[in-house]
Every structure is written in C-alpha cells, then in structure tokens.
MARMI-147651 format. One record per residue (C-alpha): residue number from 1; x, y, z; residue in one letter. Coordinates in Angstrom, 1 decimal, padded with zeros to 4 digits, always signed. Layout:
BEGIN
    i       x       y       z  aa
  NUM       X       Y       Z   A
...
//
This chain:
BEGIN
    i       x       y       z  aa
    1  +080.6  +129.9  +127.6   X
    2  +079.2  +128.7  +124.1   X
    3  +077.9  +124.8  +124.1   X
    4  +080.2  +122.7  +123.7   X
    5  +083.2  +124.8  +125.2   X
    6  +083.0  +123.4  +128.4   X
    7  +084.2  +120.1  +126.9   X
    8  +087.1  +121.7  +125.3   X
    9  +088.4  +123.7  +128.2   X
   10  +087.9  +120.7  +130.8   X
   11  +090.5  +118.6  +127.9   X
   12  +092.6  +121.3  +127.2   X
   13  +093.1  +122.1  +131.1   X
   14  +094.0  +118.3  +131.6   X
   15  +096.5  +118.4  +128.7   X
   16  +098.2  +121.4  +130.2   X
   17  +098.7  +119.9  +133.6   X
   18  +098.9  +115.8  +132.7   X
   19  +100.9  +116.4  +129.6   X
   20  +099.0  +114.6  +127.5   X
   21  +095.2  +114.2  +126.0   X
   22  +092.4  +112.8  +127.9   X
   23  +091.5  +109.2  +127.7   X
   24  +087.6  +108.9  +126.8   X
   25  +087.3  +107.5  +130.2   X
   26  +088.8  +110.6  +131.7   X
   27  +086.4  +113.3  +129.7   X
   28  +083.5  +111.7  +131.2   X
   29  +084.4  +111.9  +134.8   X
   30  +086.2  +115.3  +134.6   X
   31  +083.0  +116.5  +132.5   X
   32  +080.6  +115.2  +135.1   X
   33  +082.5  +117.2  +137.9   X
   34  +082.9  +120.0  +136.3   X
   35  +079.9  +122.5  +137.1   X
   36  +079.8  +120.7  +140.9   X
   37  +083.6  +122.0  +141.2   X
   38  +085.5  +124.9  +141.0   X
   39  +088.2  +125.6  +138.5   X
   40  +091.1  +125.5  +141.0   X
   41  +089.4  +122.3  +142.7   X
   42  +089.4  +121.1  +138.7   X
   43  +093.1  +121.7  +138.7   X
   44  +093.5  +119.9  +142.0   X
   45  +091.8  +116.8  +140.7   X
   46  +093.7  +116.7  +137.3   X
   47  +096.9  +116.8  +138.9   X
   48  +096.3  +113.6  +140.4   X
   49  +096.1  +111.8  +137.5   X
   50  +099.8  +110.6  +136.3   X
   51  +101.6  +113.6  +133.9   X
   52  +104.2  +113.5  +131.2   X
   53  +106.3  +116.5  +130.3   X
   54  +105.1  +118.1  +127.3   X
   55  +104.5  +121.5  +126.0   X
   56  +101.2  +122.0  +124.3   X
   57  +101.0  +124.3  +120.9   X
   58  +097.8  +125.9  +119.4   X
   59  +098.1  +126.0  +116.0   X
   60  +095.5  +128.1  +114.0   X
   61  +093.4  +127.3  +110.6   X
   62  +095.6  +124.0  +109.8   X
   63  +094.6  +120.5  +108.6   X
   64  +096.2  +118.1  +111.0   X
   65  +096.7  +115.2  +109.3   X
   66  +096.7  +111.8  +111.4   X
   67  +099.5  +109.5  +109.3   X
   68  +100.3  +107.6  +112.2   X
   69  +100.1  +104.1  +110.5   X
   70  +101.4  +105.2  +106.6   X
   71  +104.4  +106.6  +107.6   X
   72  +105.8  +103.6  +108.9   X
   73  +105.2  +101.5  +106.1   X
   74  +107.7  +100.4  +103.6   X
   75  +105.3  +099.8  +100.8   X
   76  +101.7  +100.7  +100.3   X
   77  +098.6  +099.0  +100.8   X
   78  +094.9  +100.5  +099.3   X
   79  +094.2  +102.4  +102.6   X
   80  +098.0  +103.6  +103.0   X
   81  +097.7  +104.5  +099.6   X
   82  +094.8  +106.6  +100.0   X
   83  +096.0  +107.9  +103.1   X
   84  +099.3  +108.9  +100.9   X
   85  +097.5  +110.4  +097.8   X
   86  +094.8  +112.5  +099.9   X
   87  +098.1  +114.4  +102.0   X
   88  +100.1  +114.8  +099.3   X
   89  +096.8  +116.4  +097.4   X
   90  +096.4  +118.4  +100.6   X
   91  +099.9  +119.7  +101.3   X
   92  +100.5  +121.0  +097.7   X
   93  +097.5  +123.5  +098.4   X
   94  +096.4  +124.0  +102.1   X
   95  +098.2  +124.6  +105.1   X
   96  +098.5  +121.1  +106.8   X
   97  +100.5  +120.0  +109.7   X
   98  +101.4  +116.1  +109.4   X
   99  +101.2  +114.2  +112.8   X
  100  +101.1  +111.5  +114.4   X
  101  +099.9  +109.4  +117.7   X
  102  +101.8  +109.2  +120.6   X
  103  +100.8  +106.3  +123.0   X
  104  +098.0  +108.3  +125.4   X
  105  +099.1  +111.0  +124.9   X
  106  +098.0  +112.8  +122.0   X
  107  +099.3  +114.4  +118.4   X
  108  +103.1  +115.1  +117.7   X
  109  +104.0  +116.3  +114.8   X
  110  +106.2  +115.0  +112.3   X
  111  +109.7  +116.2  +112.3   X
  112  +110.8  +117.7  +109.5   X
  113  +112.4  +114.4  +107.8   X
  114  +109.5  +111.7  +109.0   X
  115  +107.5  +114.7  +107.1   X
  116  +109.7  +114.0  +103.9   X
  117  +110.1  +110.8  +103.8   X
  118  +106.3  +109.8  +104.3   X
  119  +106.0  +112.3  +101.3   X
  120  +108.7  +110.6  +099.4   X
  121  +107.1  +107.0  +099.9   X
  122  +106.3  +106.6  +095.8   X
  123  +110.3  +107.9  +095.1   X
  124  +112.6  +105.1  +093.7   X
  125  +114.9  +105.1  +096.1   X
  126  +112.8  +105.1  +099.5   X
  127  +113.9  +102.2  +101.8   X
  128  +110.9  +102.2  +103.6   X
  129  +112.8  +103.4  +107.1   X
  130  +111.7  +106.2  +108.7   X
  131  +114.2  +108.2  +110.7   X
  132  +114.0  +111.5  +113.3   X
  133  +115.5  +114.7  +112.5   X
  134  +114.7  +118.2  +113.4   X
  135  +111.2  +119.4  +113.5   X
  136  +110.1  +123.3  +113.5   X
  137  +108.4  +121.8  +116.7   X
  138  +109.7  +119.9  +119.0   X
  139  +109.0  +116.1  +119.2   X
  140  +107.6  +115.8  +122.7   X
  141  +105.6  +118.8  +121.5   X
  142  +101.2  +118.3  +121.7   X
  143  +099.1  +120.2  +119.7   X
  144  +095.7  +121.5  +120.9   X
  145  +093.1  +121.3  +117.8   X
  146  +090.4  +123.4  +118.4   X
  147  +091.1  +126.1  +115.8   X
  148  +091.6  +122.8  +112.9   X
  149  +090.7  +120.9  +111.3   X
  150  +091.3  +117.1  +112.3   X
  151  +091.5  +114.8  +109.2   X
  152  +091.5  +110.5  +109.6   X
  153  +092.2  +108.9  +106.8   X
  154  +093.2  +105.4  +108.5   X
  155  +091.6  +102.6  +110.3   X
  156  +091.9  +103.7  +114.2   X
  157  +093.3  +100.8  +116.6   X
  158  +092.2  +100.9  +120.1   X
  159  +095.3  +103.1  +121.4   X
  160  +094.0  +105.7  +118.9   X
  161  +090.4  +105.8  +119.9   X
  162  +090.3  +106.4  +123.2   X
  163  +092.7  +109.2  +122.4   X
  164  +090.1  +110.5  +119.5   X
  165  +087.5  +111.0  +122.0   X
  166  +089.5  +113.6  +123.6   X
  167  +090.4  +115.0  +120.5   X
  168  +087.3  +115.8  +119.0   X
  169  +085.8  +117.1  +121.8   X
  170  +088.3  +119.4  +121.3   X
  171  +088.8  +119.9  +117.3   X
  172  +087.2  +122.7  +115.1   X
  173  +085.9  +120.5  +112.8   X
  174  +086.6  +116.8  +111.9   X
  175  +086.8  +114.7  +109.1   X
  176  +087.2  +110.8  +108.5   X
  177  +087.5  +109.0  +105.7   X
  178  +085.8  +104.9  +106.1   X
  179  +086.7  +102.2  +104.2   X
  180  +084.9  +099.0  +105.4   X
  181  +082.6  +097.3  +107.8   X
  182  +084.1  +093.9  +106.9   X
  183  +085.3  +093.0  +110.3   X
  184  +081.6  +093.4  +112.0   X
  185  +080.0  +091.7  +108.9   X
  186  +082.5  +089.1  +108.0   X
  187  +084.3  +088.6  +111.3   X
  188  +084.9  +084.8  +110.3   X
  189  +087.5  +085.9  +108.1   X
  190  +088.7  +088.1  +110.9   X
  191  +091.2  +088.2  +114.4   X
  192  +088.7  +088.2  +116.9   X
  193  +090.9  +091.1  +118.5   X
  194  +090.6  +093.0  +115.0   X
  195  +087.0  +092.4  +115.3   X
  196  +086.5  +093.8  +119.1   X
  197  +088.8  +097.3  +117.6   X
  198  +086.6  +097.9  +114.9   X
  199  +083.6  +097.5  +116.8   X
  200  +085.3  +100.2  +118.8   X
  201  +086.7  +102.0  +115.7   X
  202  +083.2  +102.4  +113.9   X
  203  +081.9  +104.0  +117.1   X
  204  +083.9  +106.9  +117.5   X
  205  +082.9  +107.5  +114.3   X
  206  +080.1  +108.9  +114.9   X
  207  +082.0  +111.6  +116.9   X
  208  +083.2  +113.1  +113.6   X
  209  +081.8  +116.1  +112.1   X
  210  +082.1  +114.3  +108.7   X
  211  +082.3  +110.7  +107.7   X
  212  +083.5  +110.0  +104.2   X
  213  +082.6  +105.9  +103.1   X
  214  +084.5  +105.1  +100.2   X
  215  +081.5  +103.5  +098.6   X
  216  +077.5  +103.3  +098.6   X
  217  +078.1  +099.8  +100.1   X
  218  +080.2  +100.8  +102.8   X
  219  +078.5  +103.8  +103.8   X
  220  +074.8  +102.1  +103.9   X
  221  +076.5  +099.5  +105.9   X
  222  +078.3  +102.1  +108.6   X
  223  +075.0  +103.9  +109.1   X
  224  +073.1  +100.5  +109.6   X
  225  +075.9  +099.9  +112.5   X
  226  +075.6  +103.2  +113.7   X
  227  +071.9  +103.4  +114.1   X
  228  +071.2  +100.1  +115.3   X
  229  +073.8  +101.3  +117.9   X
  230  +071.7  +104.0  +118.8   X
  231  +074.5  +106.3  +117.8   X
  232  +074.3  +109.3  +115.4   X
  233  +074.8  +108.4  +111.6   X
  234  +073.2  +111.3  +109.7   X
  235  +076.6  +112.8  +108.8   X
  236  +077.9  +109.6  +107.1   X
  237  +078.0  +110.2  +103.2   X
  238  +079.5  +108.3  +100.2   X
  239  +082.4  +110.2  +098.1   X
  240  +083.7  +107.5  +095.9   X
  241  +087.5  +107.8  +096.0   X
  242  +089.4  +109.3  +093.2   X
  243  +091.0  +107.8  +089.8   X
  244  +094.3  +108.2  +091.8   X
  245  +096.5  +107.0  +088.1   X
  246  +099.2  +105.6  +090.3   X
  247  +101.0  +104.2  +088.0   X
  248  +102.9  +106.9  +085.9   X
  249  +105.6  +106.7  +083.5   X
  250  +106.1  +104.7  +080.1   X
  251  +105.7  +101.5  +079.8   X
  252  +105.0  +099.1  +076.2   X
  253  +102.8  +096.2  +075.8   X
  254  +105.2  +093.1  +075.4   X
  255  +104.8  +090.5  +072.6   X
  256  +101.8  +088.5  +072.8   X
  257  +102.1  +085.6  +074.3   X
  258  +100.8  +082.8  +076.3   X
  259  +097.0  +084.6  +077.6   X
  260  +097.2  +086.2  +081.4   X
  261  +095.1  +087.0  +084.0   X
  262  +096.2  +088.7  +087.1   X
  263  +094.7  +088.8  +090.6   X
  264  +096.3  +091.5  +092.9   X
  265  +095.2  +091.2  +096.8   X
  266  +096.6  +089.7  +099.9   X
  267  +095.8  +085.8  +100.5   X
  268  +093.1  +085.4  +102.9   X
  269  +089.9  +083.4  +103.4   X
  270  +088.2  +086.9  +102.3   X
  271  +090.0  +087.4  +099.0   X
  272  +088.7  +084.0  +097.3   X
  273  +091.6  +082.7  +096.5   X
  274  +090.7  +078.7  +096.9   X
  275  +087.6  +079.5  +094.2   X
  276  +089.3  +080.8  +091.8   X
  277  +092.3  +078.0  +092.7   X
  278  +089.6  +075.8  +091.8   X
  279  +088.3  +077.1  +088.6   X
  280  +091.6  +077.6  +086.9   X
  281  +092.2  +074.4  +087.5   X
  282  +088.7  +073.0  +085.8   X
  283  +089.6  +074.9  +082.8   X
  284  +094.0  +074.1  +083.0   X
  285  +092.6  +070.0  +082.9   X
  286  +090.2  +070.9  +079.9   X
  287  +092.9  +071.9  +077.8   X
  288  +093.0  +076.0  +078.0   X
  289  +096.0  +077.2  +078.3   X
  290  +096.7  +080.5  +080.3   X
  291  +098.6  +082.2  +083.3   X
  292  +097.7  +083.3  +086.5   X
  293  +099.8  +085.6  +088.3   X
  294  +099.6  +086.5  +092.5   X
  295  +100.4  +089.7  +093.9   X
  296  +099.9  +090.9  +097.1   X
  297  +100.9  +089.4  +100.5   X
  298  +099.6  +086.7  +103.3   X
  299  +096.8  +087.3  +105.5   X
  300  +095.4  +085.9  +108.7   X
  301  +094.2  +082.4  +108.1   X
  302  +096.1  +081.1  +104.7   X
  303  +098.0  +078.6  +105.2   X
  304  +095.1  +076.3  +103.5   X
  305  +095.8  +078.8  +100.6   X
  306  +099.6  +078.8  +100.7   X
  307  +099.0  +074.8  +100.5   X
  308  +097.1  +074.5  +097.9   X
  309  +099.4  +077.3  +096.0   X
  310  +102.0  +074.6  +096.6   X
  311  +100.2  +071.8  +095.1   X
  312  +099.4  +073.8  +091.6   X
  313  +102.7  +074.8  +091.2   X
  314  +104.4  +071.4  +091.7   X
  315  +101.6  +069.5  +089.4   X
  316  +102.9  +072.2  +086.8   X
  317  +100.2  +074.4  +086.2   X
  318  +101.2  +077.5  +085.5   X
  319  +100.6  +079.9  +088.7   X
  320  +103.3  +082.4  +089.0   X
  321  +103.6  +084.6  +092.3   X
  322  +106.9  +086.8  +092.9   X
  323  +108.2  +085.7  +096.3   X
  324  +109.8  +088.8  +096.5   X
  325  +108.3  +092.9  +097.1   X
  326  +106.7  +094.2  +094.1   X
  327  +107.2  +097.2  +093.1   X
  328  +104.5  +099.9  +091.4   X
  329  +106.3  +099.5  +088.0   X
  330  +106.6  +095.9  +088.1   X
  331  +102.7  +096.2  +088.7   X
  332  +102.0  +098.5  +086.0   X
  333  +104.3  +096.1  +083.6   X
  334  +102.0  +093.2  +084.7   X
  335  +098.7  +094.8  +084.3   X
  336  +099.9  +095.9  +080.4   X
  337  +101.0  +092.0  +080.3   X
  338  +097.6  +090.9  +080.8   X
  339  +094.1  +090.3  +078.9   X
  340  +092.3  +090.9  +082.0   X
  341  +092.4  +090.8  +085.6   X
  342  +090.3  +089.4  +088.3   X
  343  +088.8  +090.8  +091.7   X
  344  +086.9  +087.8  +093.2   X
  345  +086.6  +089.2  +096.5   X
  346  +084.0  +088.4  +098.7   X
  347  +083.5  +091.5  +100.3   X
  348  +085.1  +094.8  +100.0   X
  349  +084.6  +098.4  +100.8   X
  350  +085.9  +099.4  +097.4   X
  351  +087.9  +097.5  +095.4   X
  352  +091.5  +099.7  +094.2   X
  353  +092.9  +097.2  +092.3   X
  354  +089.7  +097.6  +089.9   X
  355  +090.0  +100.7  +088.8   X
  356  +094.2  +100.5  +088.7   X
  357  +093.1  +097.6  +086.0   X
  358  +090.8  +099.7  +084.3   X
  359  +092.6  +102.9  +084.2   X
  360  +095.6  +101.2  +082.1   X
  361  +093.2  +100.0  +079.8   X
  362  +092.9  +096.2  +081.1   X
  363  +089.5  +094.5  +081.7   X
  364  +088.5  +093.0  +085.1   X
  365  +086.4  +089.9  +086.2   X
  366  +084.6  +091.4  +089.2   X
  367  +082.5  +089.9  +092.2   X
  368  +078.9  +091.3  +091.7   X
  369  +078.4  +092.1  +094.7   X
  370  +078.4  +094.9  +097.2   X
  371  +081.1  +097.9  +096.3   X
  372  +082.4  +095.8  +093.3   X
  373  +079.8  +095.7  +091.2   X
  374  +079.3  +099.2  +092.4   X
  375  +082.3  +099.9  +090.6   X
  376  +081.6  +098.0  +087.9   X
  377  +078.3  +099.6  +087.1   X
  378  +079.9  +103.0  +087.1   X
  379  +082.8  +102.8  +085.0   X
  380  +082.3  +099.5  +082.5   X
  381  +084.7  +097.4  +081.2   X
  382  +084.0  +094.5  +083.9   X
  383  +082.4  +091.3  +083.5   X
  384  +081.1  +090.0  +086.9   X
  385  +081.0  +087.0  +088.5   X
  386  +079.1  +085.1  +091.3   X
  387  +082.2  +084.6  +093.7   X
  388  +080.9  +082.0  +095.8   X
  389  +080.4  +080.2  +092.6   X
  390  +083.2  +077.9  +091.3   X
  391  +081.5  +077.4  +087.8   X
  392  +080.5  +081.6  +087.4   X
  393  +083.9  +081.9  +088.3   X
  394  +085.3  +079.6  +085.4   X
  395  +083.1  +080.5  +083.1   X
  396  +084.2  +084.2  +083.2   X
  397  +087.4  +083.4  +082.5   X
  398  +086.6  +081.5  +079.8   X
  399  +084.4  +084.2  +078.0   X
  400  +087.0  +086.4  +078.5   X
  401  +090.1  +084.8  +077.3   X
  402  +088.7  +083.2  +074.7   X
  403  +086.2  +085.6  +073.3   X
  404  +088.5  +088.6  +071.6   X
  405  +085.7  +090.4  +070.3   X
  406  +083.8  +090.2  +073.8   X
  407  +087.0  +091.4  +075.2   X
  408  +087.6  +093.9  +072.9   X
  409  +083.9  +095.4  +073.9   X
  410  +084.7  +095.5  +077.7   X
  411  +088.1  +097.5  +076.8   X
  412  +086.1  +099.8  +074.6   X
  413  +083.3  +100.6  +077.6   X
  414  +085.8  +101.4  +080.1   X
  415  +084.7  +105.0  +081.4   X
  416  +086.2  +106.4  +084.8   X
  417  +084.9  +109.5  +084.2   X
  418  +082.3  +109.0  +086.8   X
  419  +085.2  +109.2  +089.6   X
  420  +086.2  +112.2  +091.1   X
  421  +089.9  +113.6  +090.7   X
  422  +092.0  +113.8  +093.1   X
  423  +091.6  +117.6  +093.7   X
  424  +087.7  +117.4  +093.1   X
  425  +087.8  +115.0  +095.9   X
  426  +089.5  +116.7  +098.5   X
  427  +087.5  +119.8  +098.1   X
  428  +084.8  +118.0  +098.9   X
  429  +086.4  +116.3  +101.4   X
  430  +087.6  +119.6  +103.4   X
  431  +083.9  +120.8  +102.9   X
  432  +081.4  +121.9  +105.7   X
  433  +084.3  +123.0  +108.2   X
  434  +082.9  +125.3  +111.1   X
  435  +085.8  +127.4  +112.2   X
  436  +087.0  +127.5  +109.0   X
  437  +086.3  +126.6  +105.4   X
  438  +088.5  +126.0  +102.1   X
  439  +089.4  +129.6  +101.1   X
  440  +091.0  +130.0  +104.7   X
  441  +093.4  +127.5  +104.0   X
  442  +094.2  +128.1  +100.7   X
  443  +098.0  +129.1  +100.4   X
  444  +098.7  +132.5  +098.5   X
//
C-alpha cells in the first residue's frame, strides 16, 4: 500500500459503514489503531461509532467545488463573488461537480436546480431563494474524493473543518483559495467566536495541496501564521485575483453635477468609517461642497457608526446611503456618477471594490497600506492615504475633487493589465494536480 493510502482507506472504510466522513478527531484514533488491528476488528470498531444512511459515490477526474456558503446568499459579497466567478469560469470548461457540506457528514451534491440557481445568482430576476429539485444524484448521496480534485474557495467555519481533515486525507489533490488573516491580526475588530474559527480555519490550511492568498499581503501573513505554528507553509503562494469586469452592460455618465465620492464596504470598526466621518466633515464646515455616498451593509460593532451616520444626516450634510438592497447596476450607475471613490480600510486582504472603481474608469483614494497599496502600486490611478490619519484623509479628498488636472492624471494611469483574467487565473489555479492535471479535465 502506497504512503498515504492507509489514510484514505481507514476514512473511506468509516464513510461506508458510519454514513458519513470522519471527524479530524476520528482519523487520528482510527489511524493510530490501524496496523495494531485487523481489518474486520477495524470494521468492528467503526460500527460503533453512530451512522447515518447514505450511499457513498466515487466520482472520477472532477473538480468538486465546495459552494456551501454562496449558494445560500441572496446577494454577493467580495468572497461570494469570487467564489461565484471562479465556478462559473470552471464549469464552462472542466468537468466540475458543485457541492456542498452536510453537517458531519461530508459533501452532497447539488441537485440539479440548487446547481442553477447558484449559477444564475448575477440573472435579474434571482430572488435569492434557493430551492431542491432533482439531482442526477441523490441528495443524501456522499461522494468519496480521492480520484478529484477538491477546490475551497470560502472561509471554512468550524463544522467545515473538522470535516476537511477527513477530506483531504482522502482527496487527489486540493486547492484553496485565502483571502485574509484579519481575524488573527485585528481580532479587536472581530467576534471573539470568529476569531477562535479562523484560528482553526487557517490551520487546516496547511492540509491543502495548494494555498492560493489573494494578495502578497495576505499570503506573507498566512505563512508567518503557519510557520510560527510549526505547521507546513511552503505551498502557500500569491495569485492576485482576476479583473473579474462585473459590471456589464451600458450605462452613460449623467450630467455633471454636485462632485461625488463613493465608499462601498460594510460598516464596521475595520472599514474606517468614523475617519473618514470625520474628515468630510472638516472639509463640509470649510465651505467644499461634495457628496458622499454608503454602500454596503452593517457589521459587528457599528452602532457608534450608525450614530454618528445619524447625526450628519440630520445637521444636513449631505451623506446619502440607500436603506434599501443595491443592486450591481445601481452600483455600476454610482461608480460612473462619481469623481472618485474611496477605500479607507484599515486592513484588507485585497480590496475588490478598488479595482471595480478602476476598471470603469473612476479614481480611488486608497489606504497605503498592506494589500491596498499593493493594488495601487500595480495598476495606478490611486492616490493613497494614511487611514489612521484624519487630516491624510481630508486632504486626499481635497486634492482630488478639487484638482481636475490631478484627477485627470490618475484616470489616465489606470492600468489593470497586471491582473490576471479570469481564465488565466483558473489555469493557474487548477495547476500542479497529482491524479490529474488540466488537459484531463478539459471537456471535448
């Protein structure tokens, strides 16, 4: 028996018999028995542990694509919408088999119209509620992975890792996409119970074959974790994401009017929000006269945000912010509305909304630090900022509203060129596998 086999029968025996993958805490005491016992003692033992009914399937060179989390979304937030734009890239050129998590117990696939609707997320008409239907395999079916390729493209929750250990022990190859470390590095802007999961979460990553990091920033940090952790980290590389050009369709520039600036993020202590509060209203009481437009929802920790939100709006200044969902055209509408945007963030792992402002021709006011300025850097057209500076802050709005042939400069250096496209990035993404490599999924 190859290395590495013995893992993969042990998991795959206990799947058969149980009905469902084995927790990590499981693979460790049936792999510690398993050359003191014999196989039919082996089967003894794992039908003591509580079973569900399930059939298990053994699909051959597929990507299994983990969407637990997207699918259920109504609307699409930068790591939904990553997760959404890599599997459609996927499915309209590899063989891929969508699933999802069942509680301990393992990957189901989709049925056949969960599968269409997560696929039909962007489509006008998409209510955001995902409903069963008939599946080519049945629901309470399990798949086995060892002859695919296992592909995580979302943040893992605690359910979900202890179900991954199994799973790559038993997995042909495996890939995972990682967007931040913010949790572990900011966790005061962070539910200590999100902060405990990630911990967890940025472990098991070093069980994958492949680790993706969205940025330099977020990669250097992930194998800093890793390695102070004693765990391996080698296999962590950077692959910026891809110039996804969301926003399609026709759409003018309105009348000039009143100068806008837009920021586009949820409202948390993270995001900045209270700063740049702060410096809009230095420059509103000195006379300039401009908008500010919110998108994006509430975070943990914001009603000191909300408040103060409140009090600019009653004293008149002019902060708008949709109480209602906003849709991807309304976005694109507002981003052509506007002289610039802003990204004040103080930390990120990449920073979407950037490039979205960029790619439709709009300059950005960007944090200089971290994955920002990264972005910055690479594809022009941003002015940065010190973000934990009121004044910096002000004072690049300023330049920017008020200084046309400034602004006209950043619009003219904007170069995205430097990003991958979409299908340059999953190639590279679906690099490397062991059992099987690109040309063995390609479809005829």
């Amino acid at each position: 028996m190859e290395e590495g086999d013995t893992g993969k029968r042990v998991c795959l025996l206990f799947m058969i018999i149980c009905g469902r993958i084995a927790l990590r805490s499981e693979c460790y005491y049936l792999e510690s028995i398993f050359d003191r016992r014999s196989l039919c003692e082996l089967i003894e033992i794992c039908r003591t542990f509580p079973s569900v009914d399930s059939d298990v399937v053994v699909p051959k060179s597929k990507i299994l694509i983990d969407v637990t989390h997207t699918m259920g979304y109504s609307h699409l937030s930068g790591i939904q919408r990553t997760v959404y734009v890599i599997s459609v890239a996927l499915e309209q050129k590899w063989d891929v088999i969508f699933v999802k998590n069942v509680h301990e117990k393992g990957l189901t696939p989709l049925s056949d119209v969960e599968a269409e609707a997560f696929l039909g997320k962007y489509a006008a008409d998409f209510d955001g509620d995902v409903t069963s239907g008939e599946c080519t395999l049945d629901r309470d079916t399990l798949i086995w992975p060892e002859y695919c390729t296992l592909l995580c493209s979302e943040l893992l929750d605690n359910d979900r890792v202890f179900v991954y250990y199994g799973l790559l022990k038993s997995a042909a190859h495996s890939v995972a996409v990682f967007y931040d470390l913010i949790p572990i590095t900011h966790p005061q802007y962070c539910h200590p119970g999100i902060v405990g999961a990630h911990v967890e979460y940025a472990g098991i990553l070093s069980g994958f074959d492949r680790v993706l990091a969205i940025s330099a920033s977020a990669c250097a940090e992930l194998r800093g974790f890793l390695a102070s952790s004693g765990k391996r980290h080698e296999h962590v590389e950077p692959l910026l994401l891809p110039d996804f050009n969301c926003f399609t369709g026709d759409c003018e520039r309105g009348e000039k009017g009143r100068p806008r600036i837009a920021y586009i993020s949820t409202m948390d202590p993270r995001k900045n929000h209270l700063r740049l509060f702060a410096a809009c209203e230095e420059l509103w009481t000195s006379g300039m006269d401009f908008e500010l437009h919110l998108i994006g929802g509430v975070g943990w920790r914001n009603e000191v945000h909300q408040s103060e939100l409140h009090r600019l709006v009653v004293s008149g200044y002019p902060v708008i912010r949709p109480q209602k969902f906003v849709s991807d055209r309304e976005i694109m509408e507002l981003y052509f509305s506007c002289d610039a945007t802003v990204f004040c963030s103080e930390a990120e792992g990449y920073g979407l909304p950037i490039i979205e402002s960029l790619g439709l021709g709009v300059p950005a006011i960007v944090s200089n630090c971290g994955s920002m300025k990264e972005l910055a850097d690479l594809c022009g057209g941003c002015h940065l900022i010190d973000p934990f500076d009121v004044g910096s802050i002000k004072e690049g709005i300023k330049t920017v509203l008020t200084d046309d042939e400034y602004r006209g400069g950043l619009k003219s250096s904007i170069d995205l060129s430097g990003l991958p496209s979409v299908e340059q990035y999953v190639l590279e993404l679906m690099a490397d596998s062991k059992e099987c490599n690109v040309s063995t999924f390609a479809k005829l």
